[in-house]
C-alpha positions in Angstrom: -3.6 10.9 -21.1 -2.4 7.3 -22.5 -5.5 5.2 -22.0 -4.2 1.6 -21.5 -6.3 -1.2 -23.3 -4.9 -4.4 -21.3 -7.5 -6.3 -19.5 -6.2 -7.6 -16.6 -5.9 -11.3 -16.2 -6.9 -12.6 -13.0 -9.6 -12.5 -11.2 -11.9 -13.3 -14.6 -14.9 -13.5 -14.5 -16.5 -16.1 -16.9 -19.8 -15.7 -19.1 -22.0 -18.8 -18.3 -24.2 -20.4 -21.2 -27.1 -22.1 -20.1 -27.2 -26.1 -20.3 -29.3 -26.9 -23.8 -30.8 -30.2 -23.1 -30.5 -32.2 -26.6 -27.5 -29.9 -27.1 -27.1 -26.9 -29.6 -25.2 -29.0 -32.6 -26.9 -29.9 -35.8 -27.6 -33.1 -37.9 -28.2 -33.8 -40.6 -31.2 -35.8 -41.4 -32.1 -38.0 -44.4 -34.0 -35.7 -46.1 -31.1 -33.1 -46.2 -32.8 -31.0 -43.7 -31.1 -30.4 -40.3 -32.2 -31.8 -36.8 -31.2 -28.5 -34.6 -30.8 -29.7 -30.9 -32.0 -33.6 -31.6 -36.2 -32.2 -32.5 -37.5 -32.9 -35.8 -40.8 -32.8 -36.9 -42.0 -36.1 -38.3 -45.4 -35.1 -39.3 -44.0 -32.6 -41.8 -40.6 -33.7 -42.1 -39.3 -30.1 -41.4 -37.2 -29.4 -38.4 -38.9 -28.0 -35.2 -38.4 -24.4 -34.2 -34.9 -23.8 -32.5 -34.5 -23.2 -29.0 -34.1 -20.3 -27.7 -31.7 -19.5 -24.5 -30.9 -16.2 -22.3 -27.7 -14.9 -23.5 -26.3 -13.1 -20.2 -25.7 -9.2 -21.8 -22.0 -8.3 -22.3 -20.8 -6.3 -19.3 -19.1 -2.8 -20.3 -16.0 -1.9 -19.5 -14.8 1.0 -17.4 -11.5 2.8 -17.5 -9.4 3.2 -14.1 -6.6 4.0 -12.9 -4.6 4.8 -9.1 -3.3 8.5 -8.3 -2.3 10.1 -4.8 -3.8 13.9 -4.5 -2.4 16.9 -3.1 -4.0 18.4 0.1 -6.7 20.9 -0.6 -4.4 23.7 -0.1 -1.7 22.3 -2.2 -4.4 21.3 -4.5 -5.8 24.9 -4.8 -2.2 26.5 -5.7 -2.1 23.7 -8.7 -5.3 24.8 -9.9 -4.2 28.6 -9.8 -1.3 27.7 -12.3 -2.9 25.6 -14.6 -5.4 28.2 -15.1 -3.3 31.2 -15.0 -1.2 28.6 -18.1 -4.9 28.6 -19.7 -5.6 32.5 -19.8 -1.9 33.3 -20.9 -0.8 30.8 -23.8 -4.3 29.0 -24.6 -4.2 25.5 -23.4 -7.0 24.5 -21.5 -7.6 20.8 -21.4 -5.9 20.3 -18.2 -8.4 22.0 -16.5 -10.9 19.6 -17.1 -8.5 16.9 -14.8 -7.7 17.4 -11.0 -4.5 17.9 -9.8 -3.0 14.3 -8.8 0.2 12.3 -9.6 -1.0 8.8 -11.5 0.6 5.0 -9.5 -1.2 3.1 -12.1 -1.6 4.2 -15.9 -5.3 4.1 -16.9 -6.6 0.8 -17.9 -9.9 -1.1 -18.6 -11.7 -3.5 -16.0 -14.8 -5.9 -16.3 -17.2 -3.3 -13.4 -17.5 -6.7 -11.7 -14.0 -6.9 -10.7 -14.7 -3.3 -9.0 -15.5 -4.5 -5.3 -12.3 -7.2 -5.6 -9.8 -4.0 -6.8 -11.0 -1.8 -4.3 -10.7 -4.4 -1.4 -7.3 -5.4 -2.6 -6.2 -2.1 -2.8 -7.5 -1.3 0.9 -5.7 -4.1 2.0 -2.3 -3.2 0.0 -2.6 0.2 1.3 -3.0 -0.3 5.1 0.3 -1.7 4.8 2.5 1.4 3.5 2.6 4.6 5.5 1.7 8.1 4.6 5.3 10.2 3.5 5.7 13.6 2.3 5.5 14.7 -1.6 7.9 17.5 -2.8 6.8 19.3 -6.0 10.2 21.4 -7.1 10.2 23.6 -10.7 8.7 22.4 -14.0 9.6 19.9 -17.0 8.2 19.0 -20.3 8.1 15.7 -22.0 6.6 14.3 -25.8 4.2 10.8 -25.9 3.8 10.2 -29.5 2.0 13.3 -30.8 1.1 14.9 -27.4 3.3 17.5 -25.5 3.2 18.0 -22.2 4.3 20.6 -19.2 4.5 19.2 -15.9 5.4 20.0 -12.5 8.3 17.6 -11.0 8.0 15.3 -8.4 11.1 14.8 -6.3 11.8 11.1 -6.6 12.2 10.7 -2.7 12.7 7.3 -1.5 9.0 6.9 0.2 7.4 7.4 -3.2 9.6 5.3 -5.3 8.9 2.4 -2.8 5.3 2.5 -2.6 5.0 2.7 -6.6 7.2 -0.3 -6.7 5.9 -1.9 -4.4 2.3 -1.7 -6.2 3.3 -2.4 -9.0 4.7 -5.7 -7.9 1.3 -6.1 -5.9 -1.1 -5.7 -9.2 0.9 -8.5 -10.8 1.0 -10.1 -8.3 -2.8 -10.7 -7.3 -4.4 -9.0 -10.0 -2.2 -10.7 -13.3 -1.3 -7.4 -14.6 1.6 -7.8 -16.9 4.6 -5.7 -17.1 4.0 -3.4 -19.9 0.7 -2.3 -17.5 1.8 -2.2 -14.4 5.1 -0.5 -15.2 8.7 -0.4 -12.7 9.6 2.6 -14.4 8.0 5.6 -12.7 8.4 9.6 -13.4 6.2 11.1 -10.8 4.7 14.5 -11.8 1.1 16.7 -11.9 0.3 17.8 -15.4 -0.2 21.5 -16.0 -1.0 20.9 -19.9 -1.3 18.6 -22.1 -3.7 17.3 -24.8 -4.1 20.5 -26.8 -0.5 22.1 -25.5 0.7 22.9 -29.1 4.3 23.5 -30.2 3.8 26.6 -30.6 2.4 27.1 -26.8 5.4 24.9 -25.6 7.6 27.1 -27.2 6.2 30.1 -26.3 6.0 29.2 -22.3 9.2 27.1 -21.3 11.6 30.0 -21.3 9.5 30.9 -18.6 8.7 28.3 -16.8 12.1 26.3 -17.2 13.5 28.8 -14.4 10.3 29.7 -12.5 10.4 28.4 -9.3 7.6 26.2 -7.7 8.3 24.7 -4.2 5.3 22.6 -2.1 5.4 20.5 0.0 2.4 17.8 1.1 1.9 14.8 3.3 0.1 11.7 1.6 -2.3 10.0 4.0 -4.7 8.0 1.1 -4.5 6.0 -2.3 -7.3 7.0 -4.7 -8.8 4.3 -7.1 -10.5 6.6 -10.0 -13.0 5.7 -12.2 -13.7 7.3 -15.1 -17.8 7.6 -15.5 -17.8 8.6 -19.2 -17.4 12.5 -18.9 -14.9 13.0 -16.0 -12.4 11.1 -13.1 -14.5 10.3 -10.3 -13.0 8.9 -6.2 -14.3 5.0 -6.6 -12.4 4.5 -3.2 -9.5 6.5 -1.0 -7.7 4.1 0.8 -6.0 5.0 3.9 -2.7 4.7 3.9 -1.2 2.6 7.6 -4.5 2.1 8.7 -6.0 -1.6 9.0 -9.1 -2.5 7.3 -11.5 -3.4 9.6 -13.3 -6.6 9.3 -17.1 -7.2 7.7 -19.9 -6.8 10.0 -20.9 -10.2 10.8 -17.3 -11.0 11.5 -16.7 -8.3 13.7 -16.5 -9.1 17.9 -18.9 -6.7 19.7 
């Protein structure tokens, strides 16, 4: 999977320095040594020790990204063919991913901006309704180096809205910029990729380019996924058509 490096621009969050009374700049004295934050050490004429201040640590970033899932029946029937892909032609990385069909392409987030994402995305998604996802045949594309061999997506009207319509909404309130939070949109659920050779590809699609696969789900949630350093782990599931309700100590009893 294309890991996305673009930070997105707004909400930042700024790294405070502490106020240096004195302040941190340095001159020079007569005596060619320098006076670091206005001290100097007459007795000895050598300058007095430099201050020292809490730098705040650097926060790490995580990777994320915004997927719908099948049902766990739908879910299930994925799983059976990407393993079933595994045993006969050797690829096995996708098994390592769940089943889902990506509405945002990874990218990288301050953790701090977590609780703001996942409240705007609430938010974004108790405005769209749940629809139903069609998953009809296979297809294979290239990125770069990497093949891949996918099941299609129909490209019904419900699911080219909502991906449009977030995409408009992360650049919107979020800053993301086009080249991150993309119009284009190919919806599909990988069955391999990653370490899908040419020589697997080769060997499978005159198979799979006339096997038929027909499944049909309803999408009730958003997932916003966070990727913990070994896997793709749920961060939220945000209900799609349902209003969030309101903080505690806002709420009427």
């Amino acid at each position: 999977m294309n890991f996305e490096n673009e930070q997105p621009r707004r909400p930042r969050v700024g790294q405070n320095r502490p106020p240096a009374p004195g302040g941190y700049g340095s001159n020079r004295n007569n005596a060619g040594a320098y006076n670091r934050g206005g001290r100097f050490n007459q007795q000895n004429n050598r300058p007095a020790p430099k201050r020292k201040f809490h730098k705040p640590s650097k926060q790490e970033r995580k990777i994320y990204f915004i997927a719908l899932l099948p049902t766990a029946e739908a879910g299930k029937e994925i799983i059976r063919l990407k393993q079933e892909f595994a045993e006969h032609y050797g690829a096995r990385f996708a098994l390592k991913v769940l089943p889902h069909i990506t509405m945002q392409v990874p990218f990288t987030a301050d953790p701090l901006l977590e609780k703001t994402l996942t409240a705007g995305l609430a938010e974004f998604a108790a405005g769209a309704a749940p629809f139903e996802v069609t998953l009809n045949g296979f297809g294979t594309s290239q990125y770069k180096n990497q093949r891949i061999l996918y099941i299609r997506v129909e490209q019904d009207e419900a699911i080219m809205n909502i991906h449009r319509q977030l995409a408009a909404f992360l650049r919107k309130e979020f800053g993301f910029s086009r080249m991150l939070a993309r119009d284009t949109f190919k919806p599909h659920i990988t069955v391999a990729f990653n370490d899908l050779s040419r020589e697997q590809l080769e060997a499978a699609w005159p198979e799979y380019e006339q096997r038929p696969f027909n499944i049909s789900f309803r999408v009730n949630n958003l997932y916003f996924m966070r990727h913990n350093g070994a896997s793709w782990e749920v961060l939220q599931k945000c209900r799609l058509g349902q209003p969030v309700p309101p903080p505690a100590a806002n709420r009427i009893a």
